[in-house]
C-alpha positions in Angstrom: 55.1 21.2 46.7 52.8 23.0 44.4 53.3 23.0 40.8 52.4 25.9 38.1 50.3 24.4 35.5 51.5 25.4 32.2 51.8 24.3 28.3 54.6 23.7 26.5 55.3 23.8 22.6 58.0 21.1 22.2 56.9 21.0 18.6 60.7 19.9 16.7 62.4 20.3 20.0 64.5 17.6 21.2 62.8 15.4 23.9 64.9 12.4 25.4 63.3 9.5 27.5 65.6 7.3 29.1 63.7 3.5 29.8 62.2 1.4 26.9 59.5 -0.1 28.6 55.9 0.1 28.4 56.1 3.2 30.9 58.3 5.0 28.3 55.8 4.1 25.5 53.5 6.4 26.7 55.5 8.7 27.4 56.9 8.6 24.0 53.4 8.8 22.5 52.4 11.7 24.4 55.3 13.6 23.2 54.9 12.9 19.5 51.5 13.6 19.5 52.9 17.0 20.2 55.3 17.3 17.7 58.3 16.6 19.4 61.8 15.0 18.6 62.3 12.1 20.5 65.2 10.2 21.4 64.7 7.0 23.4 67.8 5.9 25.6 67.7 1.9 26.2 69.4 -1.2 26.1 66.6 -2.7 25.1 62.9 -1.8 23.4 59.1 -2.1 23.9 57.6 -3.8 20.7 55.7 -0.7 20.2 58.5 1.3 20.2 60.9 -0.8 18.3 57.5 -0.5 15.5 57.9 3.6 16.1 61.6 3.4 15.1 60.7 1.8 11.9 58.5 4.1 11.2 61.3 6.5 11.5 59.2 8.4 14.2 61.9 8.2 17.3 66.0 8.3 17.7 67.0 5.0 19.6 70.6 5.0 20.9 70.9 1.3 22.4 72.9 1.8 25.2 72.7 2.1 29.2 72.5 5.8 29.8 75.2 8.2 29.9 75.1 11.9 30.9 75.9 13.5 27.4 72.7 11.9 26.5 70.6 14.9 27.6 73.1 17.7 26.5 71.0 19.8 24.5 67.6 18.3 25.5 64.8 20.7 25.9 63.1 18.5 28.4 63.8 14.7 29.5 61.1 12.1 30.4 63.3 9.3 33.0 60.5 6.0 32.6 63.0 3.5 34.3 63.0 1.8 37.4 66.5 1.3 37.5 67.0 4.0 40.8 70.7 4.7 40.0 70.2 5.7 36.4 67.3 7.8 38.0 69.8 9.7 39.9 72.2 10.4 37.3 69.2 11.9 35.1 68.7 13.8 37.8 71.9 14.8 38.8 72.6 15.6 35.0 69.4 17.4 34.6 69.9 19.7 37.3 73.0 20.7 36.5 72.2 21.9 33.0 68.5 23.2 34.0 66.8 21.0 31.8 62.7 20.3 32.7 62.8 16.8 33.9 59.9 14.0 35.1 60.7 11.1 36.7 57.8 9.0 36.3 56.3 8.1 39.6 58.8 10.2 41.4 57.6 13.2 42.2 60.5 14.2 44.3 62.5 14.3 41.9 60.7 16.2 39.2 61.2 20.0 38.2 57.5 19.3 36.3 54.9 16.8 36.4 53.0 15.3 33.6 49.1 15.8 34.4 46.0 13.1 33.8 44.7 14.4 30.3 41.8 14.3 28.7 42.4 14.6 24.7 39.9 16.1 21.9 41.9 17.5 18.7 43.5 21.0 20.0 41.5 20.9 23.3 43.5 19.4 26.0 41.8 19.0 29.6 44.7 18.5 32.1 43.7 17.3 35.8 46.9 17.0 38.5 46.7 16.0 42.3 50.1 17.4 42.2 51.5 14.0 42.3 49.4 12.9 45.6 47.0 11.0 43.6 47.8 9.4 40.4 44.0 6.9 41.0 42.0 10.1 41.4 43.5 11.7 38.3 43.1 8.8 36.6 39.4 8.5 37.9 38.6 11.9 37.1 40.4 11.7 33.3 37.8 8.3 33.0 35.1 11.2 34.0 35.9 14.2 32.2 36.3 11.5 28.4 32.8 10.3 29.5 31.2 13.8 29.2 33.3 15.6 26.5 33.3 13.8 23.6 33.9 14.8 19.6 31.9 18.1 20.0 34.0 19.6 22.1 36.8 19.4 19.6 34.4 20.5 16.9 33.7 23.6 18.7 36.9 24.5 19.8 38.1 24.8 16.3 35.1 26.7 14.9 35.5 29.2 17.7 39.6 29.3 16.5 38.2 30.1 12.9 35.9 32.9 13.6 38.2 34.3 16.4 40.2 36.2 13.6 37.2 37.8 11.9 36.0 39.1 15.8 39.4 40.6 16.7 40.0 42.1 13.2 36.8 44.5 14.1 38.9 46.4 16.9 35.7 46.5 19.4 36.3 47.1 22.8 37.9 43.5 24.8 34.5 43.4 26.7 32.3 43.3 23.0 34.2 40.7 22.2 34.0 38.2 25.4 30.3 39.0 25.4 30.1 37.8 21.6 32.2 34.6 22.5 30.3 34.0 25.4 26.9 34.3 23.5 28.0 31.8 21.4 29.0 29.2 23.8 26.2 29.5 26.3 24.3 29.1 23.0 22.6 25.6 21.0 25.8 25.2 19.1 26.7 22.1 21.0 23.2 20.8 19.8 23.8 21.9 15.9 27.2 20.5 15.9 25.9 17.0 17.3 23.0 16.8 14.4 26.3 18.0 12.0 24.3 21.2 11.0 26.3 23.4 9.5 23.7 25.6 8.3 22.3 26.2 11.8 26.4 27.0 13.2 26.9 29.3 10.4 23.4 31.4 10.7 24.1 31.5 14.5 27.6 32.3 14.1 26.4 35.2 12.0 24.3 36.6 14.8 26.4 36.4 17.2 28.9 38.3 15.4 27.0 40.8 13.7 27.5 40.1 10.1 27.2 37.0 7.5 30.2 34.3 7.9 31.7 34.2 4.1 34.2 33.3 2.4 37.5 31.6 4.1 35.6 31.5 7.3 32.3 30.4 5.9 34.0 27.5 4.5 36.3 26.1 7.3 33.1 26.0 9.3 31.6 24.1 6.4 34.8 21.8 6.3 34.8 21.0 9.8 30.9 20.0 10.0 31.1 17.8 7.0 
């Protein structure tokens, strides 16, 4: 099986895991890092979690689960080793076409959840398409090694002046030249030494015209 790599905004859309082990701890992180509404389904809770539903940041319905569970779910996250509720989520899920991972089951997933590599709004996702959980997990230990804070840095200053480049209505190829200038440029270096001065003047060239105002002072923001 191949997969199709894509991203999802689950931002204040109803997630449901069903396990409340360590296994659905991650998973439960990963999805409110995004912005998602979680409901855990469990007879019992990881510490961490029971310290997340304190928080008032998950749902947890203490119980063995039940197929009305995952009615109106926009995707569901099984994290149990407990094979027969594995096939009812399954069963359940396919029935009402609802994105489903059962976690270390391939088989049995309509999506998978990829190695990933974290910095602010830049995600770096690596999938052996469920062959090789080690090697993702080697490559992820890789990939953190060589793009650190920067990377994130950069990504949002190129999100900030993206606006004032496509507001100028030049021709698509103008603009991935200027974008491309400015990666293959030293802004890694200037955002390392925290220059803002140095970003903003080369910012400038790149672009053809002084960073001001709004623009001038996110950069500013971001560097400090």
């Amino acid at each position: 099986m191949i997969f199709y790599p894509v991203c999802l905004d689950i931002k204040g859309k109803k997630c449901v895991v069903v396990g409340g082990g360590r296994v659905a701890l991650r998973k439960v992180q990963g999805l409110l890092e995004c912005e998602a509404s979680v409901t855990v389904v469990s007879p019992d809770l990881h510490v961490d979690l029971a310290a997340l539903l304190v928080q008032g940041e998950i749902v947890w319905h203490q119980k063995k689960y039940t197929p009305e569970e995952i009615e109106g779910a926009f995707l569901v996250i099984a994290a149990t080793n407990n094979q027969q509720a594995q096939e009812e989520v399954f069963s359940e899920a396919g029935r009402l076409n609802i994105l489903l991972n059962v976690a270390d089951v391939p088989e049995k997933c309509n999506f998978i959840l990829p190695a990933r590599v974290q910095r602010g709004s830049l995600s770096i996702a690596i999938s052996t398409g469920g062959k090789s959980p080690a090697l993702a997990k080697k490559l992820r230990t890789e990939l953190e090694s060589e793009f650190d804070e920067k990377y994130a840095i950069l990504n949002d200053i190129m999100g900030i002046i993206r606006p004032d480049v496509i507001r100028r209505n030049l021709p698509q190829k103008e603009n991935e030249l200027i974008f491309s200038t400015i990666l293959e440029s030293e802004i890694l270096r200037y955002i390392s030494e925290k220059n803002a001065g140095a970003v903003i003047d080369l910012v400038g060239q790149c672009i053809g015209q002084q960073v001001a105002g709004e623009t001038y002072e996110a950069i500013r923001q971001r560097l400090s």
